[in-house]
N, C-alpha and C positions, 0 to 999 in steps of 0.2 A: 323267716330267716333274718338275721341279725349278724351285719358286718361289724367288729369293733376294732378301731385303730388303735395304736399308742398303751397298747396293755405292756406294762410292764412286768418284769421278771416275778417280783412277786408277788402272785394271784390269791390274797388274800380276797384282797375287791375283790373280783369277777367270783369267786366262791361264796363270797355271800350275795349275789347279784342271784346267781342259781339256784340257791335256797331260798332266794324269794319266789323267784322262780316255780319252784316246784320240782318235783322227781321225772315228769316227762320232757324235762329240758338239756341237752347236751351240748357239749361243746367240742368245737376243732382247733386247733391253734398251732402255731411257728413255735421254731424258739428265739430265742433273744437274740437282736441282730447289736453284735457288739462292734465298738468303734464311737466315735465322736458322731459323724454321722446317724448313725442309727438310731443313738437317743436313750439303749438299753430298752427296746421297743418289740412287740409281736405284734402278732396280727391274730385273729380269732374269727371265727363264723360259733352262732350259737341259735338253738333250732330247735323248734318241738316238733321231737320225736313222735308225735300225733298224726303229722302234719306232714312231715316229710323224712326222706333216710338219706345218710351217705349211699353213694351208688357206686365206691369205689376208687375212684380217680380222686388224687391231693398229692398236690405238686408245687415246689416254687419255683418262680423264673431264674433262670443261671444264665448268662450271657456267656456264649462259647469263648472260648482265647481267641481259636483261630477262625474268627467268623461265623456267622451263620449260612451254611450251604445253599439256605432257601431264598437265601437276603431278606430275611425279616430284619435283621439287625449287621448294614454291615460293616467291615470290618475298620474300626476306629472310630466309628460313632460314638463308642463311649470307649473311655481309658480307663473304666474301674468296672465293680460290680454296682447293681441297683444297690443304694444308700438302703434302700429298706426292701427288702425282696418281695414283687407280688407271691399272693400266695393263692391259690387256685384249688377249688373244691367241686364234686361231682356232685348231684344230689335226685333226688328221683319221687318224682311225686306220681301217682298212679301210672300210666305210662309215658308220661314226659319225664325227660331228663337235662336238667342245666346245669350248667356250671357258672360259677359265680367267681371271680377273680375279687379280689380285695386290695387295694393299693395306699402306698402314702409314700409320693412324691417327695424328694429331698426338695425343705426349704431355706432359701437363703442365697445372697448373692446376687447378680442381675438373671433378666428375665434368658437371656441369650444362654446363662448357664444350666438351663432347665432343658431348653429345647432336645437337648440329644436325648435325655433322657428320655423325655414323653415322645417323643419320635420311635425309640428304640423300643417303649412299649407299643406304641399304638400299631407299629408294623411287627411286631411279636405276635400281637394280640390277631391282628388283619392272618398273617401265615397260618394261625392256630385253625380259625375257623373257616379258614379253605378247606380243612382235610376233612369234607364232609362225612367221611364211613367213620371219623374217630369221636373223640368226645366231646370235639368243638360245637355241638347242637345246642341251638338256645346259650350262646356265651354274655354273661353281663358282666360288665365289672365295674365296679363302684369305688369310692375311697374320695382318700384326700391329692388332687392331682396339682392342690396351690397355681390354677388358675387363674385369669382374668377373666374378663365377658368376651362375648360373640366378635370374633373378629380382631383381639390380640394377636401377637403373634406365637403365644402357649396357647391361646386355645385353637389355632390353627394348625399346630404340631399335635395336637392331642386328637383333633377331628380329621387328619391329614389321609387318613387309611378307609375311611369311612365311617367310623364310630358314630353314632348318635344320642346324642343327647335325651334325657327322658324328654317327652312333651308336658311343655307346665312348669318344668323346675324352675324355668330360667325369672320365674315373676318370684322367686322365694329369697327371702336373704339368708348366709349364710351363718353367719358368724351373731355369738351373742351381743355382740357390741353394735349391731344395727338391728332393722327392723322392717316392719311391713310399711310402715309410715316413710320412713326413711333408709330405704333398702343398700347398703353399701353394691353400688354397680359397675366397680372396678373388679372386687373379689369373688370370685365364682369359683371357691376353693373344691368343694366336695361337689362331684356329680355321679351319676348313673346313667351308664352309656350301653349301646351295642350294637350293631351291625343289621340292618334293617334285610338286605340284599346280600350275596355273595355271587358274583358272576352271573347276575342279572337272575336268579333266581332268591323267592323266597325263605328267607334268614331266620328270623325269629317265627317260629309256630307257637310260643305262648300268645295270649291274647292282653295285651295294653290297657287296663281299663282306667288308671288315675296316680296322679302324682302330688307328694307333698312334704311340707317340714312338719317339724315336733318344736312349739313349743313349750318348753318346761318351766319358763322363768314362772315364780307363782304357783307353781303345781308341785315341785319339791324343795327342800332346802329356804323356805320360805322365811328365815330370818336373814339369810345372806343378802348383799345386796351384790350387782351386777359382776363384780371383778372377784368376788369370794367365791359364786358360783360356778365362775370360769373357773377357777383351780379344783372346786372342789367336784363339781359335774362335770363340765366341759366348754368351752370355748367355742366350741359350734355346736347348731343343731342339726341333730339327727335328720334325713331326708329318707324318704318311702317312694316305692313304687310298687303298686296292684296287677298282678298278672291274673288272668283264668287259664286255668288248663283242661 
């Protein structure tokens, strides 16, 4: 499974990304969230079909007018809609079944302007996966949450509900303009998080086995140097995390 942010309206890329790919490969996708904010942005899950199926459930988060009845979100925590709307996907691999939220964080601003936001998801997210008999089983959600490190005060609105962080991410750097030498330890933009416990019972029944980034500098695009690659791949690297089921 393959989260991708920041696809734009038009999916020329990602269609040739698929054909390289191969025929057992598919994709899920938003539409275009229009506005300044938004960036002219989707959001995508892409996934071999070998490997795993939709299971049914694809949905993106809407924050009520009149509140959320459950208080996942409540009422004036935020004054607009999510700048970029998570987007959420069911998937089902032999008899487990997860869902996988995908997010990207509106960037910009001070950090104080973030918090409702990542408050607003993290307590969405915390309500969703109470409702044990629904589809909230195994919920991860991953993205770009424009983060600080352990103990800001965005990353204590984003952990505020109980979310956990993968184990291990936190030694990776994020972004292509640092490194393992020199790990930028302010920006802990992109993480993979989820809920270990829920009302003191066990949360996740996948099983945890290892966490990591994708280095690509060198490995594609190999005439670019550091900032050509940025535009032309991407500005951060990709981060993984290994389940068994």
């Amino acid at each position: 499974m393959i989260a991708v942010q920041e696809v734009k309206a038009n999916l020329r890329a990602l269609r040739h990304v698929l054909k390289k790919l191969g025929p057992d490969y598919n994709f899920l996708l938003t539409d275009v969230t229009l506005g300044d904010p938004g960036n002219g942005e989707r959001l995508a899950f892409l996934f071999d079909t070998r490997r795993v199926r939709p299971s049914g459930l694809a949905c993106e988060l809407v924050v009520p007018e009149i509140g959320d009845p459950n208080h996942a979100i409540p009422v004036n925590r935020l004054q607009r809609q999510f700048a970029r709307t998570p987007y959420a996907v069911s998937f089902l691999r032999g008899e487990k079944t997860f869902v996988l939220v995908t997010l990207h964080v509106n960037y910009g601003g001070s950090p104080a302007d973030l918090v409702g936001e990542l408050v607003g998801i993290a307590r969405w997210l915390r309500n969703w996966a109470e409702r044990m008999d629904d589809y909230g089983q195994n919920l991860i959600c991953m993205g770009d949450f424009n983060i600080d490190r352990r103990g800001d005060p965005l990353w204590q609105a984003f952990t505020s509900t109980g979310l956990t962080p993968a184990p291990g991410l936190d030694r990776f750097p994020r972004t292509l303009f640092s490194s393992l030498e020199k790990p930028d330890l302010k920006s802990f933009y992109d993480q993979i998080a989820w809920f270990e416990t829920v009302r003191g019972k066990p949360y996740l029944t996948l099983d945890f086995r290892a966490s990591g980034h994708v280095d690509f500098q060198g490995a594609v695009l190999t005439g670019l140097d550091r900032n050509q690659l940025s535009w032309r791949m991407s500005d951060h690297y990709p981060l993984w995390v290994e389940f068994g089921v």
